[in-house]
C-alpha positions as CSV (number, residue, x, y, z in Angstrom):
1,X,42.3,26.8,-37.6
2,X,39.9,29.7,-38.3
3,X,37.7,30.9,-36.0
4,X,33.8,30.5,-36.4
5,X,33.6,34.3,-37.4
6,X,36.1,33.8,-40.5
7,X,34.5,31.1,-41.2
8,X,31.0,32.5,-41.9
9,X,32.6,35.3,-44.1
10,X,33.5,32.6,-46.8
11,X,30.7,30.8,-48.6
12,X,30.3,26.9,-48.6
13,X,27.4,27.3,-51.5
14,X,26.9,29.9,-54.0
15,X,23.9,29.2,-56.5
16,X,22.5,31.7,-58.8
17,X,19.8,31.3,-61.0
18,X,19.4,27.7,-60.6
19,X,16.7,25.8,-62.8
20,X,15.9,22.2,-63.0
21,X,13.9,20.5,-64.9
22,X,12.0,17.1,-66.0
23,X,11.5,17.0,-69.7
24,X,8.4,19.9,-69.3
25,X,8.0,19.6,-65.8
26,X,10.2,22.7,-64.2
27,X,11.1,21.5,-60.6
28,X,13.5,24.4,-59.7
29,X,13.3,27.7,-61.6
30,X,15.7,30.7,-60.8
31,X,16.9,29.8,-57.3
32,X,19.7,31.9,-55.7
33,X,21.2,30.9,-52.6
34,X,24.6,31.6,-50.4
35,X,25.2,29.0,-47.4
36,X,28.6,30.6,-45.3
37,X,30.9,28.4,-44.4
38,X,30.4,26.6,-41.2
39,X,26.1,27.4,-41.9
40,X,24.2,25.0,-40.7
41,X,21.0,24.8,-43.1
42,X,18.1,23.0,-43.2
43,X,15.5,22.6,-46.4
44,X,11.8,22.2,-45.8
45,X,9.1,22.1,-48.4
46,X,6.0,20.2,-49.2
47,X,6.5,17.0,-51.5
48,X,7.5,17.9,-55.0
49,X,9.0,21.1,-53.8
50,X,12.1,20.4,-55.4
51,X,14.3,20.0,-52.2
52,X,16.2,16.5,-53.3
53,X,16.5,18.3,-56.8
54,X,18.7,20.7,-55.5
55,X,20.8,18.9,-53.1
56,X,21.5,16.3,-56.3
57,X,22.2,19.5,-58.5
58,X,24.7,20.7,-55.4
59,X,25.9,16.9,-55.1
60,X,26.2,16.6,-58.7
61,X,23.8,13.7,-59.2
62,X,21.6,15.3,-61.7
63,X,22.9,14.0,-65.0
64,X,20.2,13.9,-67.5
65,X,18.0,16.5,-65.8
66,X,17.8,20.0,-68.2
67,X,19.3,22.7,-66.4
68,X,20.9,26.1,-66.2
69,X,22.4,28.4,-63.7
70,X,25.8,28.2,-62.1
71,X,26.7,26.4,-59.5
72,X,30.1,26.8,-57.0
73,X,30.7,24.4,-54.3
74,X,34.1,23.5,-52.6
75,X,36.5,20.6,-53.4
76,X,35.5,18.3,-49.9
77,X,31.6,17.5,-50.3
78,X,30.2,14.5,-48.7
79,X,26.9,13.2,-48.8
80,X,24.9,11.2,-46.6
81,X,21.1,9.7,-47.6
82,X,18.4,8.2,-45.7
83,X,19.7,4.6,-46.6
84,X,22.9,4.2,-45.2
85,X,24.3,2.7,-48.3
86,X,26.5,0.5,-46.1
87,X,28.1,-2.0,-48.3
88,X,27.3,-5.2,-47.6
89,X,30.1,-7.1,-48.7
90,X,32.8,-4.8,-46.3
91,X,33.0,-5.0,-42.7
92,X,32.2,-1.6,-41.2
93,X,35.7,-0.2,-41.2
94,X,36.0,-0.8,-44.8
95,X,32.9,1.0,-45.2
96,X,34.2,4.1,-43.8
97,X,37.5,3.5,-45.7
98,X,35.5,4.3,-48.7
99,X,35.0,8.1,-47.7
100,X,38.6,9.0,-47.2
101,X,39.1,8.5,-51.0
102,X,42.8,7.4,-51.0
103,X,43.7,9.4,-48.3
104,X,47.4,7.9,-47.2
105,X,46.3,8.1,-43.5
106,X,42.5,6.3,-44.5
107,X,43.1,3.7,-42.2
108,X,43.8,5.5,-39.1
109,X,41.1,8.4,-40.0
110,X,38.2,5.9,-40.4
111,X,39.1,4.3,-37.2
112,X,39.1,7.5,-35.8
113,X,36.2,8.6,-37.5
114,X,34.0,4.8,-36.2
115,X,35.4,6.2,-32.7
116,X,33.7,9.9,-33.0
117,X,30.2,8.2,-34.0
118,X,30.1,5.6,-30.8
119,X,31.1,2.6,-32.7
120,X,34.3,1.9,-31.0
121,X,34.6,-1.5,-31.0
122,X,32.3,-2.4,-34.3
123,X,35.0,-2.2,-36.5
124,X,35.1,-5.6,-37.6
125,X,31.2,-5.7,-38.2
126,X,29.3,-6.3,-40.9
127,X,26.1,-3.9,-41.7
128,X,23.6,-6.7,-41.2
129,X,24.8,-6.9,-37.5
130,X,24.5,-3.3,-37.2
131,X,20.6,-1.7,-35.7
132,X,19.2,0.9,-38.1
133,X,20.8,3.8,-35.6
134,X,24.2,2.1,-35.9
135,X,24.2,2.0,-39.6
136,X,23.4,5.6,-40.0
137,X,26.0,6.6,-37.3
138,X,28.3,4.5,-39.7
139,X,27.4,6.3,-42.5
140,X,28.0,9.8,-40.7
141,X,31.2,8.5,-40.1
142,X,32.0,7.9,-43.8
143,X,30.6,11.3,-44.7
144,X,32.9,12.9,-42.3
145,X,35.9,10.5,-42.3
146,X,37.6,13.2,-44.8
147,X,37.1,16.0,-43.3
148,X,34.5,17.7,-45.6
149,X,34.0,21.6,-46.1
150,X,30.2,20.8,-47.3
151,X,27.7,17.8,-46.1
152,X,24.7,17.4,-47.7
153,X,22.0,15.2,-46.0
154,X,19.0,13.8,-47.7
155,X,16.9,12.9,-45.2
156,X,19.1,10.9,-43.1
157,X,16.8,10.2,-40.1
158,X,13.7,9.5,-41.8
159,X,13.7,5.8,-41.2
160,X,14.6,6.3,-38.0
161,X,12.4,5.6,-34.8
162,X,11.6,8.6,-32.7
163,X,13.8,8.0,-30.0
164,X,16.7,7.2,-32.1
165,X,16.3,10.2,-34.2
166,X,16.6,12.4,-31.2
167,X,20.2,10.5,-30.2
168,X,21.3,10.9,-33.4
169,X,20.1,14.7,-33.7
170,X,22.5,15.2,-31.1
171,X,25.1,13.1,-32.4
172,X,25.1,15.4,-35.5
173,X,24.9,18.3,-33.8
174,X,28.0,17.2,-31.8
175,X,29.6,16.2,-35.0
176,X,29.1,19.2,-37.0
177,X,30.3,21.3,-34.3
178,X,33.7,19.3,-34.3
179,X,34.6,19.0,-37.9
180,X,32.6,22.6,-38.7
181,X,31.4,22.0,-42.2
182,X,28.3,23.7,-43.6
183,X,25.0,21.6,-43.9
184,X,22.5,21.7,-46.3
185,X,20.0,18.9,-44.0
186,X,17.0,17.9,-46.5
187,X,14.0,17.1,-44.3
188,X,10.2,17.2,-43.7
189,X,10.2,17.7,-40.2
190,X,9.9,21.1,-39.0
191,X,11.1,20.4,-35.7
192,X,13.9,18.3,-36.7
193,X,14.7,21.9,-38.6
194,X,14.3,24.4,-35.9
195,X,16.3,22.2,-32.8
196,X,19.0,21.5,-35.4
197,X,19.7,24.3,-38.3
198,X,21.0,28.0,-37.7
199,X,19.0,28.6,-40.6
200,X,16.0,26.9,-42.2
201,X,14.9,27.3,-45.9
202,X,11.3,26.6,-47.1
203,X,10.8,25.8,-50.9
204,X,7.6,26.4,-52.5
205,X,7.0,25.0,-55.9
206,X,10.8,25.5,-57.0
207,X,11.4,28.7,-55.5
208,X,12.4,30.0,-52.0
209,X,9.6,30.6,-50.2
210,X,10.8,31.3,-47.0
211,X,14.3,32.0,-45.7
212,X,14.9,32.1,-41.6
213,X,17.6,32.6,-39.3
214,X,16.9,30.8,-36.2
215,X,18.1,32.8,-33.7
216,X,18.6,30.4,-30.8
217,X,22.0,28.8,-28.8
218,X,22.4,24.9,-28.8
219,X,21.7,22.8,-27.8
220,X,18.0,22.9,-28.2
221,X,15.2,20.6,-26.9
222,X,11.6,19.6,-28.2
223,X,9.0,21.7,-26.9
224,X,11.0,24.4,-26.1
225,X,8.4,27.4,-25.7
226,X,10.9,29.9,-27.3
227,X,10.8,27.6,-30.7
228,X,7.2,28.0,-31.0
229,X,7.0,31.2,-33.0
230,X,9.3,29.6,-35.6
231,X,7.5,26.3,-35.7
232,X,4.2,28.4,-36.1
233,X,5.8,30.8,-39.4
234,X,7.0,27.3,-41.1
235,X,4.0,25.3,-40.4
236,X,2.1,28.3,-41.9
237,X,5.0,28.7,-45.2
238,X,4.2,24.6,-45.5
239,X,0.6,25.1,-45.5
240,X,-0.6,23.7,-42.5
241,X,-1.9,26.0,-40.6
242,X,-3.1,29.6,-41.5
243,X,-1.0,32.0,-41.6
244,X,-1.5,34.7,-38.7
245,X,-2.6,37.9,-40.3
């Protein structure tokens, strides 16, 4: 297995100049960007920025938007939303079946993977018996049930309640520090950014506006005073507060 070092010396994510657009609406225009391996990054920006436009374009989802730039990702990319996208007709084990595409060993990995997430137990459940926090911890496990060099989140907590975001902040946390993919974590809340992401990204009106390392050991807790400068410089990047001169 390689060691973290090795792993941030490979990239997960190379874009270069990466433009998007709808009909004559340009959403991204010339982005560059290289996410190691094992990078933990989350992507703030104001509504419109273009943030779900790129994490389609890196997904693949984009058909039918204009485009150019290149794009290179690896072969094991997983995606999770802010809907769990459980389907309704399969029992929760069968849902997570779905993400180990064909994989000869899918049965024992999902179970495996429903373990990992706290659903031991659930298997046999169908998503309409599941809470809102259950069904997104079943949908972690599907995005991670194969074992993927690159997750890409949309999202994935916005529909949470406060309290179960913050569980499932540290279930990802926990997750990403088992399997050791890189993330790409699409979100509008800064502190969601700074207590999760090595690095957090700010677009501003398709381009990078802002690119910080957060320098910082995990775990991390809300209202931690030594997150405060870096709250402060993306609040300011977002335009919500002034920035300091």
């Amino acid at each position: 297995m390689a060691t973290r070092t090795e792993q941030l010396t490979r990239a997960a994510i190379r874009v270069a100049g990466l433009t998007r657009a709808y009909g004559d609406r340009v959403i991204l225009e010339g982005i560059d960007l290289e996410i190691p391996a094992g990078q933990f990054v989350a992507l703030l920006g104001r509504s419109g920025s273009g943030k779900s436009t790129l994490l389609r374009a890196l997904a693949g989802l984009d058909h039918g938007v204009r485009g150019t730039g290149t794009i290179t990702i690896p072969d094991r990319v997983s995606v999770a939303f802010q809907d769990s996208r459980l389907l309704p007709w399969k029992r929760l084990s069968d849902n997570v079946i779905l993400g180990a595409k064909g994989s000869p060993d899918a049965g024992p990995r999902s179970l495996t993977a429903i373990a990992e997430v706290g659903l031991a137990g659930r298997e046999r459940a169908w998503p309409h018996q599941l809470s809102g926090g259950e069904q997104q911890r079943a949908a972690l496990a599907r995005a991670l049930v194969n074992d993927p060099e690159l997750l890409l989140a949309d999202e994935p907590f916005g529909a949470l309640d406060a309290l179960t975001r913050i569980k499932m902040h540290e279930l990802l946390r926990d997750l990403v520090q088992r399997h050791r993919p890189a993330v790409l974590l699409v979100t509008h809340d800064v502190d969601e950014a700074i207590v999760l992401a090595d690095r957090v990204i700010v677009l501003d009106n398709g381009a990078v506006g802002e690119d910080i390392t957060i320098d910082l050991p995990h775990p991390r807790a809300y209202g931690d005073h030594h997150l405060a400068e870096y709250r402060g410089r993306l609040l300011a990047a977002l335009g919500v507060v002034p920035a300091e001169v």
